[in-house]
PDB file with one MODEL, atoms N, CA, C and O in Angstrom:
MODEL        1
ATOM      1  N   UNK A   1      28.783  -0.062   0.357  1.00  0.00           N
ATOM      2  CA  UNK A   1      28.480   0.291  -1.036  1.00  0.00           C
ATOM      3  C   UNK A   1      27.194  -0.438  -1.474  1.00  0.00           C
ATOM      4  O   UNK A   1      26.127   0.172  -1.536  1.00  0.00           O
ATOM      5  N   UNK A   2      27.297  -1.709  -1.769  1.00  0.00           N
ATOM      6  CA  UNK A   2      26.440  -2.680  -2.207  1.00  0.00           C
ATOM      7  C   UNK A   2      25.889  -3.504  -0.628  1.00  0.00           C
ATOM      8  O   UNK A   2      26.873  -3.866   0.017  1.00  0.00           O
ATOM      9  N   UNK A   3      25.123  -3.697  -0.235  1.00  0.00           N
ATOM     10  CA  UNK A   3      24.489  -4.493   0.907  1.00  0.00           C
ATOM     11  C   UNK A   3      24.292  -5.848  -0.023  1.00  0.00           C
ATOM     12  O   UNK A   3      24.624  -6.966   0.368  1.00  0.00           O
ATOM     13  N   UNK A   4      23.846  -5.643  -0.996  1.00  0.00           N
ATOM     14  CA  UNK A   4      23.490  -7.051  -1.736  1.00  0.00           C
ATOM     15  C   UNK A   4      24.271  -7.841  -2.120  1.00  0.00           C
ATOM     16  O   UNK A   4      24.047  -9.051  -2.112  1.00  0.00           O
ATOM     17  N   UNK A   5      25.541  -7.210  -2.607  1.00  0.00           N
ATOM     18  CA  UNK A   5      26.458  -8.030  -3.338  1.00  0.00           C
ATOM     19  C   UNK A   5      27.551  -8.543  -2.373  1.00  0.00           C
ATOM     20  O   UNK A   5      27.402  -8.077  -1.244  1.00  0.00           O
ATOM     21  N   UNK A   6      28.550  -9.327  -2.496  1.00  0.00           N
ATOM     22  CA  UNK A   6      29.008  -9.824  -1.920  1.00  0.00           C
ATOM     23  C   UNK A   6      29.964  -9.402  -1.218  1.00  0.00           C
ATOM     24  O   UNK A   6      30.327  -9.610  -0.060  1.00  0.00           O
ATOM     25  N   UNK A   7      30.476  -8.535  -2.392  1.00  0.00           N
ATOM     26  CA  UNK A   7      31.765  -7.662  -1.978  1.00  0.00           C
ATOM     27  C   UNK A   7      31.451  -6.658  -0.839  1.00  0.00           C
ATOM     28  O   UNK A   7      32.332  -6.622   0.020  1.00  0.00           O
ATOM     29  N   UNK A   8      30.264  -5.736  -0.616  1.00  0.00           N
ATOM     30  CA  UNK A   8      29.607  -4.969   0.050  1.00  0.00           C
ATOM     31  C   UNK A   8      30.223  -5.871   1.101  1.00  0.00           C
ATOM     32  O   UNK A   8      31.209  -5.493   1.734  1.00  0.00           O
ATOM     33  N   UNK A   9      29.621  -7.150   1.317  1.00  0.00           N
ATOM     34  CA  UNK A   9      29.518  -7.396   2.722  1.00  0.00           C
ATOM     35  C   UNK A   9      30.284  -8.099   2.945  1.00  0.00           C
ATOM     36  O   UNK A   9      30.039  -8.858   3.883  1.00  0.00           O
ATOM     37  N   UNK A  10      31.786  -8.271   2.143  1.00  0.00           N
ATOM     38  CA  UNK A  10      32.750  -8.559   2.888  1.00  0.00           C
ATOM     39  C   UNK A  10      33.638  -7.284   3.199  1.00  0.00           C
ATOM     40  O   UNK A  10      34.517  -7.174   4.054  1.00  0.00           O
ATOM     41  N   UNK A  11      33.143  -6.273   2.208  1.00  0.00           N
ATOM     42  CA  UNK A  11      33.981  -5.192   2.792  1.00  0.00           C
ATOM     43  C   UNK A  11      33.462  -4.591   4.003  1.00  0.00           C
ATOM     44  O   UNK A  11      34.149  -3.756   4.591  1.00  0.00           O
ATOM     45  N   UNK A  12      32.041  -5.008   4.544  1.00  0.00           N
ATOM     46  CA  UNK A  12      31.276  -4.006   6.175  1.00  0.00           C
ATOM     47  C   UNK A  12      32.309  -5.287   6.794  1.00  0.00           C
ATOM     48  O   UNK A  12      32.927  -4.857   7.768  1.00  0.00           O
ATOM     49  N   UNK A  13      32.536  -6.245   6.588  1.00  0.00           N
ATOM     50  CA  UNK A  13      32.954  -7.667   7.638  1.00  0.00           C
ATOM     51  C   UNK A  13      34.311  -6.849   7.489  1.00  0.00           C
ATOM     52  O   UNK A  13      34.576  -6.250   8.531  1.00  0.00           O
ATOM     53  N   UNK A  14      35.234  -6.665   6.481  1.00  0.00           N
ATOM     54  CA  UNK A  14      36.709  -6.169   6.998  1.00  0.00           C
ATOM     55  C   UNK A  14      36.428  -4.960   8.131  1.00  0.00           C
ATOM     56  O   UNK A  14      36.742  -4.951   9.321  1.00  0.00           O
ATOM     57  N   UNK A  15      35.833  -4.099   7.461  1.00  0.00           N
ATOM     58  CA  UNK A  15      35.614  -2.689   8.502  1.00  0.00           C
ATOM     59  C   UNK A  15      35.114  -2.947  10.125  1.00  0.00           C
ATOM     60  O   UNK A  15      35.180  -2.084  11.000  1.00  0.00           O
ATOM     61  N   UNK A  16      34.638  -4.232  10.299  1.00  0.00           N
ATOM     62  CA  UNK A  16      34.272  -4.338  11.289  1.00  0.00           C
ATOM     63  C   UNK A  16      35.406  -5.019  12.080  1.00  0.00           C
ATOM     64  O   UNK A  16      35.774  -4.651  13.196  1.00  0.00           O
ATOM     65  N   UNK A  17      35.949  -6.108  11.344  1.00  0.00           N
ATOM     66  CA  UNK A  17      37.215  -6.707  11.782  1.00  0.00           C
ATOM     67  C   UNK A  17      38.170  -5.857  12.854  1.00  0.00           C
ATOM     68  O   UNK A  17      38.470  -5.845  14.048  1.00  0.00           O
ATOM     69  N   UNK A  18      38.530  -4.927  11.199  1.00  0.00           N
ATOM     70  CA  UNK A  18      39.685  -3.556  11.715  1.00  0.00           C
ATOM     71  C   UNK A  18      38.997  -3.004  12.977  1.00  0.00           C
ATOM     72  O   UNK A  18      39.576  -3.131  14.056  1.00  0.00           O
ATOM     73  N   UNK A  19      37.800  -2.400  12.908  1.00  0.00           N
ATOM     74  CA  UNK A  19      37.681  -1.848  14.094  1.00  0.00           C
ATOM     75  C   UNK A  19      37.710  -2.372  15.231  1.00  0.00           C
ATOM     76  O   UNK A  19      37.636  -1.641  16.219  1.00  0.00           O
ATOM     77  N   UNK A  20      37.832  -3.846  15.374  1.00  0.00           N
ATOM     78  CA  UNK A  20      37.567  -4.839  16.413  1.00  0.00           C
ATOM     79  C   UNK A  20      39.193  -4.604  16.688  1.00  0.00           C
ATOM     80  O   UNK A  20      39.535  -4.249  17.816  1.00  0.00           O
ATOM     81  N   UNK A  21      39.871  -4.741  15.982  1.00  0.00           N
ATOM     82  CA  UNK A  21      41.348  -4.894  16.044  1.00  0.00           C
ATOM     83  C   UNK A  21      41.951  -3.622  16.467  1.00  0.00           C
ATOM     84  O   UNK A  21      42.728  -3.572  17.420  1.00  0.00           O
ATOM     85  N   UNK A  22      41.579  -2.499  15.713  1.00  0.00           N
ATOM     86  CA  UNK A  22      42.269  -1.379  16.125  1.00  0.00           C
ATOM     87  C   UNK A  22      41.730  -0.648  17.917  1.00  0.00           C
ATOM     88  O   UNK A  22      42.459  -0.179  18.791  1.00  0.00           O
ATOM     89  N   UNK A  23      40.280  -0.819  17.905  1.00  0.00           N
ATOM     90  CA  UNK A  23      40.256  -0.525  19.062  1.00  0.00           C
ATOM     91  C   UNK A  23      38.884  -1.111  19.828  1.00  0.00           C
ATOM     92  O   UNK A  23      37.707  -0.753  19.827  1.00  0.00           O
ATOM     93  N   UNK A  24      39.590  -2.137  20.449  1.00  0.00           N
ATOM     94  CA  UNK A  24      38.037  -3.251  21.144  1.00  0.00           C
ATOM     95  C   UNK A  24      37.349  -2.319  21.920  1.00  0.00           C
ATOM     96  O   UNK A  24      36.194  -2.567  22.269  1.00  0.00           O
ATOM     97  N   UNK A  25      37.958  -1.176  22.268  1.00  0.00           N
ATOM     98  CA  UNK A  25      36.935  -0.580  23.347  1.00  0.00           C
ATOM     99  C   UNK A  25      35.981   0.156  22.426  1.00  0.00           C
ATOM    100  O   UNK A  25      34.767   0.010  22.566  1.00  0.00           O
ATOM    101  N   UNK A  26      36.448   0.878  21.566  1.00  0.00           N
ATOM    102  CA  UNK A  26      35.742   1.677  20.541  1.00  0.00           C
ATOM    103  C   UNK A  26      34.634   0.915  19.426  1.00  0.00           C
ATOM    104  O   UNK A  26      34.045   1.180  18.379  1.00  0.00           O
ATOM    105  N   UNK A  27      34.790  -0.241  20.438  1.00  0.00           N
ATOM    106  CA  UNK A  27      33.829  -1.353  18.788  1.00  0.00           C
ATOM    107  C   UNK A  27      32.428  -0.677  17.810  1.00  0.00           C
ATOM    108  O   UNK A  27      32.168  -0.674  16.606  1.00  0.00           O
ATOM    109  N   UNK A  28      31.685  -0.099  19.141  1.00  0.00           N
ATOM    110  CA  UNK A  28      30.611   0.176  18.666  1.00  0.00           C
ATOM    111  C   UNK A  28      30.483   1.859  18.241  1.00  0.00           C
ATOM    112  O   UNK A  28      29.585   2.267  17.503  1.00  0.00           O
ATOM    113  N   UNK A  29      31.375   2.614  18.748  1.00  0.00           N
ATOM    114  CA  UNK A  29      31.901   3.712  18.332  1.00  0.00           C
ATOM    115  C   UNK A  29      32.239   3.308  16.247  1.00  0.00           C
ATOM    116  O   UNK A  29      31.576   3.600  15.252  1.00  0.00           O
ATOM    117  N   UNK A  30      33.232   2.739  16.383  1.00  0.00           N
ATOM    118  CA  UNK A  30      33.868   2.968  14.919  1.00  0.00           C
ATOM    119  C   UNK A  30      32.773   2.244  13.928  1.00  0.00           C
ATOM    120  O   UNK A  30      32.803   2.453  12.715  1.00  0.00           O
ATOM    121  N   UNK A  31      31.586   1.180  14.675  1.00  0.00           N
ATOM    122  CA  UNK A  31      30.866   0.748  13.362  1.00  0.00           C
ATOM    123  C   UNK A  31      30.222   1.654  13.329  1.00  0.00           C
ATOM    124  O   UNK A  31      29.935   1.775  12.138  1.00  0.00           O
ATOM    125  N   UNK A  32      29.619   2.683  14.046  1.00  0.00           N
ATOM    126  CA  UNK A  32      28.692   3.469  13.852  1.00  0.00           C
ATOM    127  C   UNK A  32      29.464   4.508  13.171  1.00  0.00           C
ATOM    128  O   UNK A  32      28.875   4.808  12.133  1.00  0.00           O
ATOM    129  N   UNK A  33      30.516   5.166  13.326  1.00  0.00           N
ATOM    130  CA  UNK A  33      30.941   6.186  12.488  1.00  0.00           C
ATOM    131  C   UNK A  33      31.328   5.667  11.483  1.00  0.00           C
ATOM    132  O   UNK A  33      32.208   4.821  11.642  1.00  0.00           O
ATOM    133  N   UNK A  34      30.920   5.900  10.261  1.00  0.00           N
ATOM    134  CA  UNK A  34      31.409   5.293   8.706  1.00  0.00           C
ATOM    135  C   UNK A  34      33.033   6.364   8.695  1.00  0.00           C
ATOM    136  O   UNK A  34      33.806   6.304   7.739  1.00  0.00           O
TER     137      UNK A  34
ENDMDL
END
């Protein structure tokens, strides 16, 4: 949403989390698909 604000970038850090979690093989798959 926001890159600047804080929330923005703790919400790309959850999304990245989850995707780390839901599927390690897919890591770079799921950051790239929004």
């Amino acid at each position: 949403m926001f890159p600047s604000s804080p929330l923005g970038i703790w919400l790309r850090c959850s999304r990245e989390l989850r995707g780390e979690s839901s599927s390690s093989l897919a890591t770079g798959s799921g950051a790239e698909v929004r």
